[in-house]
Residue, then its C-alpha position, 0 to 999 in steps of 0.5 A: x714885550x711882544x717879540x718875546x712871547x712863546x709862539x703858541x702863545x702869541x697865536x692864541x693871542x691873534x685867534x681872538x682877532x677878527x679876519x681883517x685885523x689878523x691880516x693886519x696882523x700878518x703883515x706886520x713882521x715875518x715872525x708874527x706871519x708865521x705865527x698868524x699863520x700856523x695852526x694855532x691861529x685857527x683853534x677849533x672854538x674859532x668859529x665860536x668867537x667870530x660871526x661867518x662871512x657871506x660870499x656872493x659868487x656869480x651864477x652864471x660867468x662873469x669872470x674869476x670872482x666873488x665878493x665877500x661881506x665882513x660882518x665885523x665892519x659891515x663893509x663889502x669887499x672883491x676877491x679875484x679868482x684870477x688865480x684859479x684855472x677855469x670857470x667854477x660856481x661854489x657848492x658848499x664850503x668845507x674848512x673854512x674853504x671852499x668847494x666848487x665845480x667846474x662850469x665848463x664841462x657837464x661832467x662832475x669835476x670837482x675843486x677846493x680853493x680859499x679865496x682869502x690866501x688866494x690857494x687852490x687845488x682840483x680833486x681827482x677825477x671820479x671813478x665813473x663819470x657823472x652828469x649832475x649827481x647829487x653832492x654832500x660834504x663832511x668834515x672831520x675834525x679838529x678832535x682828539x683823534x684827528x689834530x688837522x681838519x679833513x674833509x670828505x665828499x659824497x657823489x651820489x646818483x648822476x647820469x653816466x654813458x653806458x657801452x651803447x653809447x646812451x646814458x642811464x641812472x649811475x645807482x653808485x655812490x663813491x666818496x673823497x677822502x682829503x686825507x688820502x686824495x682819492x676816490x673810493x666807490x662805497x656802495x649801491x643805491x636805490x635807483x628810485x634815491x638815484x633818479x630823485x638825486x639827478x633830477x630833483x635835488x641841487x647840490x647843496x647838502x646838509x650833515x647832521x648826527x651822521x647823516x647827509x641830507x638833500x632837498x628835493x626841488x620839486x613840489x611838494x618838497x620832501x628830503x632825502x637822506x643818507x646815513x653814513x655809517x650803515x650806508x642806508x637812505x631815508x625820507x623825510x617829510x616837509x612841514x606845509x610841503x605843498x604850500x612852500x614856494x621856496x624851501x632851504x636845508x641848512x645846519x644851525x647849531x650842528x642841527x638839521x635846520x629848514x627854511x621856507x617862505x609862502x606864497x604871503x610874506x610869511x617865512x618860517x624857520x624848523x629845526x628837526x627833533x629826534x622822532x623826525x618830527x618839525x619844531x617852529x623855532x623861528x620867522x622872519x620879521x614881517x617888517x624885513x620880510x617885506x623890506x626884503x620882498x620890495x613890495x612882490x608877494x611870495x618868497x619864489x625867488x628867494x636863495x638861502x645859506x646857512x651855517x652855525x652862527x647864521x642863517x642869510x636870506x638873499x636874491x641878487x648882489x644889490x639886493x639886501x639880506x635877511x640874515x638870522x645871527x647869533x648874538x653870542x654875548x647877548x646868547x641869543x639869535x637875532x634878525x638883522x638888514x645886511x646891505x647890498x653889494x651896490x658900489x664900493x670906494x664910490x664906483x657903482x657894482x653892477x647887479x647880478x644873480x648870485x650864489x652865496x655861501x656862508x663861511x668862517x674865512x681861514x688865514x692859516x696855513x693850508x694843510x690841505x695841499x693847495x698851491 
């Protein structure tokens, strides 16, 4: 019966099954890899059915991989990274890829890889090159108008070499397109936005209602933002800015979303209304904010993702999570204890400071150009 399903029909079939069953799946016969494979194995309601994967990188080099928590079994897995050319640390997924710079040069260089399918690919080189800019990402797509997800990146700030040989505030910003593989530059900045983005902002950003968003790293907290469509900035407060010893933009249910922890074991999560005023929609447990801050006082030290489906508090690989997650059958957010990575198949894993992203793994067909 199976092997005489429609194609589009037995691929709406395996989009219900979780990523280590639709492996599973793959390697079951040619025909149904090429059925899990195909666009149809990834609809755009994907991520509504399947809570995301939290991917732990090295933060500093340690050799080419990560490791990848499944949610659906609770189990801890280790992807190599052997198959990409140079050292790279994660900024931020995109497609159910994911996005990353390359460590051994100063200057921005910029790459995509899906570590699942083992699929990589370097961006072109910027029109002008920058030294730490700040980096945003949107994606576009699937919709009616665009069928095959796209991506496209926005560099702004940095420093840049000027003709004497020194370097000054680079006030541009230019934009990626995956659609056409090139860089474009869109647009002047502010050199106030363009000082603040290279020295006080990392790179992580946040897309929300058509505007792009960082947090700056300096205290008190406040945000920047850039609205894409009339190439303008903005700032934002921050609820108890001068009181947050760590503070984290992430998008939950496609809405601007920040976390941030005091100097107690208090912990907060807002979600930003329409007037750019803050609502306390959430915080964490006090029995797993203290499980989480193992007996210190203070959340300094904490590292946070999030994406919609969940939001993941995290340190180090040994060291345990604190994950918010949507419960979509119960219709509700629930706090939850996400193990450490501490040994797999019985052999101890070495502890290490780490970078975490939070993604819906793509087994698809990649429409992207990767190799």
């Amino acid at each position: 019966m199976w092997s005489n399903l429609p194609f589009d029909l037995l691929s709406t079939i395996f989009s219900f099954l979780s990523l280590d069953s639709l492996a599973r799946a793959r390697s079951t016969c040619s025909h149904w890899n090429k059925c899990a494979t195909s666009a149809y194995a990834a609809p755009p309601d994907y991520s509504c059915r399947h809570a995301p994967w939290f991917l732990a990188c090295p933060a500093r080099h340690r050799g080419l991989l990560c490791y990848a928590h499944n949610p659906i079994t609770d189990n801890w897995h280790v992807l190599s990274l052997d198959f990409v050319s140079h050292p790279v640390r994660p900024i931020a997924p995109v497609c159910g890829l994911i996005l990353f710079r390359q460590t051994s040069t100063t200057s921005l260089r910029l790459s995509v890889c899906n570590p699942f399918t083992r699929q990589f690919k370097s961006l072109p080189t910027l029109n002008i090159t920058r030294t730490n800019p700040a980096v945003g990402l949107i994606e576009v797509g699937p919709s009616p108008q665009v069928a095959i997800p796209q991506f496209r990146v926005y560099v702004a700030g940095g420093m840049s070499e000027v003709p004497c040989g020194s370097s000054s505030y680079e006030t541009t910003l230019e934009m990626y397109d995956s659609k056409t593989d090139t860089w474009r530059i869109i647009g002047p900045m502010p050199v106030e936005f363009a000082v603040r983005l290279t020295v006080w902002t990392p790179n992580e950003s946040v897309h929300s209602n058509g505007i792009i968003y960082w947090m700056t790293s300096a205290r008190a907290y406040s945000i920047m933002g850039f609205e894409i469509g009339t190439n303008t900035w903005r700032e934002l407060s921050v609820p108890m800015a001068d009181r947050l010893e760590f503070a984290t933009l992430v998008c939950r249910n496609k809405k601007l979303t920040l976390v941030g922890g005091t100097c107690v074991e208090d912990a907060f999560v807002w979600e930003l209304n329409g007037d750019d005023s803050w609502s306390l929609i959430g915080k964490v447990p006090a029995e797993l904010g203290r499980r989480f801050l193992g007996g210190k006082v203070g959340w300094g030290s904490t590292k946070c993702v999030g994406i919609d489906g969940a939001v993941c508090l995290y340190k180090d690989l040994g060291s345990g999570m604190v994950v918010w997650r949507e419960d979509v059958e119960k219709g509700r957010w629930e706090w939850i204890w996400v193990d450490g990575c501490c040994s797999m198949r019985g052999k101890q894993v070495q502890n290490f400071p780490i970078k975490g992203v939070v993604l819906h793994p793509n087994l698809g067909a990649s429409c992207l150009g990767l190799r």
